[in-house]
C-alpha positions as MATLAB code, in Angstrom:
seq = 'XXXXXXXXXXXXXXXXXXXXXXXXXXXXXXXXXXXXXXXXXXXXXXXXXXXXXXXXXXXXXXXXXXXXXXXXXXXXXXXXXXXXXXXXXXXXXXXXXXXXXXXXXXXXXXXXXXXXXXXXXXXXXXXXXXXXXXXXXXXXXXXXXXXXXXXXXXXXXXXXXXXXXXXXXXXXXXXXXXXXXXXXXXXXXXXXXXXXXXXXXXXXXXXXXXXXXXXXXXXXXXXXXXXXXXXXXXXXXXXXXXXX';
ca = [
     -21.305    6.561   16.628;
     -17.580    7.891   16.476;
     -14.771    8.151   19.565;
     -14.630   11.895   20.391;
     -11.110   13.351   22.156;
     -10.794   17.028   23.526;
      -8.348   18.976   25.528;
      -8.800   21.993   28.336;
      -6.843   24.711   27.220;
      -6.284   28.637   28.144;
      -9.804   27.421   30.248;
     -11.206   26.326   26.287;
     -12.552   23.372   25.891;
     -10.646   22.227   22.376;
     -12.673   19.512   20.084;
     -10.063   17.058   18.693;
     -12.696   15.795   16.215;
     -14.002   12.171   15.718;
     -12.775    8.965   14.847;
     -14.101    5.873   13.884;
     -11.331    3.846   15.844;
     -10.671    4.162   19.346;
      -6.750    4.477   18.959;
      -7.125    7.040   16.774;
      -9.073    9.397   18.994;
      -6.046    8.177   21.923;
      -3.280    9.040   19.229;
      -5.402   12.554   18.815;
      -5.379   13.146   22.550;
      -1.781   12.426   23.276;
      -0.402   14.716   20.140;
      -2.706   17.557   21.601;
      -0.866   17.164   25.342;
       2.367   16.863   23.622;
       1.577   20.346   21.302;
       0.322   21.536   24.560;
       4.014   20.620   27.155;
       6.134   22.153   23.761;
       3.857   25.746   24.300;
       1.871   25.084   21.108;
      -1.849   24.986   20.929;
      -3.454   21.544   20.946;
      -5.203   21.130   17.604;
      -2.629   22.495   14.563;
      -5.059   23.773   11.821;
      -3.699   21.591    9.743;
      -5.023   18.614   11.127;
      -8.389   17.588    9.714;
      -8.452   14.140    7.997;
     -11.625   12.500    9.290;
      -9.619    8.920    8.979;
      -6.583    9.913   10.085;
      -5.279   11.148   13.308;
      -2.750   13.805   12.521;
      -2.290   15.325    9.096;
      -1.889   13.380    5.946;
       1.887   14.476    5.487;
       3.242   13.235    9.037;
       2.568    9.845    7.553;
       5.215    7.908    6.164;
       4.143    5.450    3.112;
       4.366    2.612    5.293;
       2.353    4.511    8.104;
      -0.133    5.067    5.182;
      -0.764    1.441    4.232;
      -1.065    0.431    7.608;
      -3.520    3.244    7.937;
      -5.369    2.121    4.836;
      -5.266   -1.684    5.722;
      -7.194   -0.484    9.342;
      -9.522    1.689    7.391;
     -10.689   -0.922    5.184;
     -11.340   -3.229    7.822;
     -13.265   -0.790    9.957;
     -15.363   -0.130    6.789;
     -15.465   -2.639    4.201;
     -17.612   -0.465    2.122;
     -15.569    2.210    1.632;
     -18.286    4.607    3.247;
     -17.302    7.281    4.218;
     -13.716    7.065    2.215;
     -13.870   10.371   -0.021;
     -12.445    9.427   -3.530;
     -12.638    5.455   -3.069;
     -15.529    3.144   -4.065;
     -16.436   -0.499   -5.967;
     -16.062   -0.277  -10.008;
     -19.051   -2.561  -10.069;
     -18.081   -3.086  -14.146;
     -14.552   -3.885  -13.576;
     -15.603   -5.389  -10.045;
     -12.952   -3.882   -9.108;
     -12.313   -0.886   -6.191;
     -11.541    2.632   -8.001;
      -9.703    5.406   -6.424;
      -9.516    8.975   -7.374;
      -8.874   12.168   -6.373;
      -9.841   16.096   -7.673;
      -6.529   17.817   -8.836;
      -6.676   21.472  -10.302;
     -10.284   21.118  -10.974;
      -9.720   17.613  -13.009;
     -10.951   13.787  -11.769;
      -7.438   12.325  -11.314;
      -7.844    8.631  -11.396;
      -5.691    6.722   -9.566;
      -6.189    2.991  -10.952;
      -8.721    0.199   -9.998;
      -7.498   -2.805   -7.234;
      -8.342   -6.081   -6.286;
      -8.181   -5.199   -2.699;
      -9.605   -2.131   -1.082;
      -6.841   -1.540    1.586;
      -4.989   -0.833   -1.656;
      -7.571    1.551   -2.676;
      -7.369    3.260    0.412;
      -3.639    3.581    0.132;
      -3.407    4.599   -3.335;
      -6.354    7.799   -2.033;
      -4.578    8.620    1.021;
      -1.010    8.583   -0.798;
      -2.246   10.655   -3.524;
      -3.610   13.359   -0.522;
      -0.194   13.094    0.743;
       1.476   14.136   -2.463;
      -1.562   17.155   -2.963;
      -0.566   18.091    0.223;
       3.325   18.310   -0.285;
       2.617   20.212   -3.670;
       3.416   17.174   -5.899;
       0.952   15.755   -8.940;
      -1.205   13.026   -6.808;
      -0.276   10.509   -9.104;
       3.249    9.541   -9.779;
       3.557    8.886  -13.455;
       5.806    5.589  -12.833;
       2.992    3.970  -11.044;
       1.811    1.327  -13.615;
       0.946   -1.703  -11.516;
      -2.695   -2.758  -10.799;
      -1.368   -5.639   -7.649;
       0.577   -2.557   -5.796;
      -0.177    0.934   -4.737;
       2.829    2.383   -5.317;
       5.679    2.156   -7.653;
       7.524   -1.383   -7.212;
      10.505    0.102   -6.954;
       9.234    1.813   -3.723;
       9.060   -1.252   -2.066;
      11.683   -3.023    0.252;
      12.225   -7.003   -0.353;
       9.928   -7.619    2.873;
       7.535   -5.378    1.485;
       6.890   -7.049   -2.051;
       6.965  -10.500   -0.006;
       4.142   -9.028    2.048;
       2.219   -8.073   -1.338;
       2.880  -11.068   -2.841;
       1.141  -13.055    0.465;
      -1.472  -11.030   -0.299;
      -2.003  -11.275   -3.464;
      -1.656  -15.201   -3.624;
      -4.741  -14.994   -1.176;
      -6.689  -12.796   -3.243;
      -5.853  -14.593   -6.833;
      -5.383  -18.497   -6.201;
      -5.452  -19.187   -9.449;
      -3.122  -16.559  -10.347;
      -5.715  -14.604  -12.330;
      -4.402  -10.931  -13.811;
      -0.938  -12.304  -12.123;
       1.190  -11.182  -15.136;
       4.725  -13.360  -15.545;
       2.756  -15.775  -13.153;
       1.559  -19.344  -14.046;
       1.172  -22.820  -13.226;
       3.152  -25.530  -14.977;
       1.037  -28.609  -15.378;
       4.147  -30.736  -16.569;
       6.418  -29.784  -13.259;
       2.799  -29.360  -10.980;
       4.518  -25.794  -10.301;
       4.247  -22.214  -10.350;
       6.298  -20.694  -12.984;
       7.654  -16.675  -13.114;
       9.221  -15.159  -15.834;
       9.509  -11.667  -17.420;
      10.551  -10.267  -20.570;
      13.896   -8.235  -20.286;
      15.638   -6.543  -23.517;
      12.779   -8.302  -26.085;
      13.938  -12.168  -24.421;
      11.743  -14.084  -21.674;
      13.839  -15.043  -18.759;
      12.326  -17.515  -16.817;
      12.710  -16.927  -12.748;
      12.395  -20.577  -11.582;
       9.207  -23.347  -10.361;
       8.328  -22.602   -7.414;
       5.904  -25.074   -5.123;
       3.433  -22.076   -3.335;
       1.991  -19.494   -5.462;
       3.474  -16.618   -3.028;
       6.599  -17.389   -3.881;
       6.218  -17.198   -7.630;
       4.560  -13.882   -7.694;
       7.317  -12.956   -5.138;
       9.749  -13.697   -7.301;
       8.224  -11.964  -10.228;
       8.216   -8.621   -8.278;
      11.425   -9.053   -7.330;
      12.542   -9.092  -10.979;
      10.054   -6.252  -12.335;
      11.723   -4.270   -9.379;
      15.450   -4.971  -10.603;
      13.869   -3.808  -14.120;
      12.487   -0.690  -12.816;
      15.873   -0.360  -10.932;
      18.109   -0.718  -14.440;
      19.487   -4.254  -13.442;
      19.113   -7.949  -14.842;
      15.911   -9.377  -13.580;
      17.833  -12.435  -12.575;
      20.916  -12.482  -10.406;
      22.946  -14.976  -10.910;
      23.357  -16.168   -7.140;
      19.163  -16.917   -7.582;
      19.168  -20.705   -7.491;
      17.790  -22.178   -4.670;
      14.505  -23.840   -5.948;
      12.560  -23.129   -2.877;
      13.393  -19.653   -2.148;
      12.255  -16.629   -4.591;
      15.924  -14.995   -3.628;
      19.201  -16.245   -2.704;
      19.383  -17.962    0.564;
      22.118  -15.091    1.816;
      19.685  -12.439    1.337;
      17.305  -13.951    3.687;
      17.528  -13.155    7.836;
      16.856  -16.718   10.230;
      13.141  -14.681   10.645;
      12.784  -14.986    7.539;
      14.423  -18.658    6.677;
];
């Protein structure tokens, strides 16, 4: 029950394989005619992910979480996704991944699109000849580093995890303060907690908090000074009209 592509070439019938998502097995077919009008043959060895179209390291990171985020939807039990599956103790998804002949694991997540990334990222780095798992990746709410991540990005991850923690549960630097009936941020920076500001919606907070742990990671204060807009989790100026 899969989309199949193939492609006639040098009078062979070439399998592209077979794909649980209908673009997929389109993307499949239109790399193979391209390969084919640059005089190379259709279906590069290299290619034989049975989730992804095209091989693992021709995916950008953000290519790779939108791949992940499609893969969990198309199967929200993980079958068939080699190294991910539910933690039922932690009740939690687990990811991991065989490096050198040892279980690499590669944390657990709330969300299994997150999973998903963290397994297909750490094929990506097995494929380029890195370690699959980056030693600065210490966050259980994001699948990569947080210094990886663009402003946008973190916003996006903070939407996301607002939805999947409304109370702000395992949210760390993340609270809500019953005497201002607000969210509250703050981190700890140089053995002193700097607070980061109320804010009225949940995203915001956590938003806010990655924002700082970023700076952290980054070797700056987690709290600009131009931060005071009690609405926004940045300054205003930093913000596009799409975003405003």
């Amino acid at each position: 029950r899969k989309w199949t592509a193939h492609i006639k070439y040098k009078a062979n019938r070439i399998n592209l394989g077979y794909f649980a998502s209908l673009a997929d097995a389109i993307e499949r077919r239109l790399l193979a005619e391209k390969a084919v009008a640059e005089g190379k043959h259709p279906k590069p060895p290299e290619v034989g992910h049975p989730l992804l179209p095209a091989a693992i390291e021709t995916f950008s990171t953000q290519q790779l979480a939108e791949h992940a985020r499609r893969i969990a939807e198309e199967r929200p039990t993980a079958e068939g996704v080699k190294g991910v599956y539910w933690y039922k103790e932690k009740r939690k998804w687990a990811a991991k991944i065989s490096y050198k002949a040892k279980t690499i694991n590669l944390g657990n997540s709330a969300s299994l699109a997150d999973a998903i990334e963290r397994r297909l990222l750490a094929e990506k780095a097995v494929a380029e000849g890195k370690h699959p798992k980056p030693p600065e990746i210490a966050t259980s709410l994001l699948p990569v580093a947080v210094e990886t991540l663009s402003a946008q990005q973190l916003a996006e991850h903070a939407r996301r995890i607002a939805e999947e923690r409304p109370t702000a549960e395992g949210v760390k630097g993340v609270c809500w303060y019953k005497a201002t009936r607000k969210w509250t941020a703050h981190i700890h920076y140089k053995a002193k907690q700097i607070k980061l500001g109320y804010f009225v919606a949940l995203a915001d907070a956590i938003e806010r908090r990655l924002l700082a742990e970023r700076a952290v990671a980054e070797g700056k204060h987690p709290k600009p000074p131009e931060i005071g807009d009690p609405l926004l989790p940045a300054a205003i100026v930093t913000f596009s009209t799409q975003q405003l």
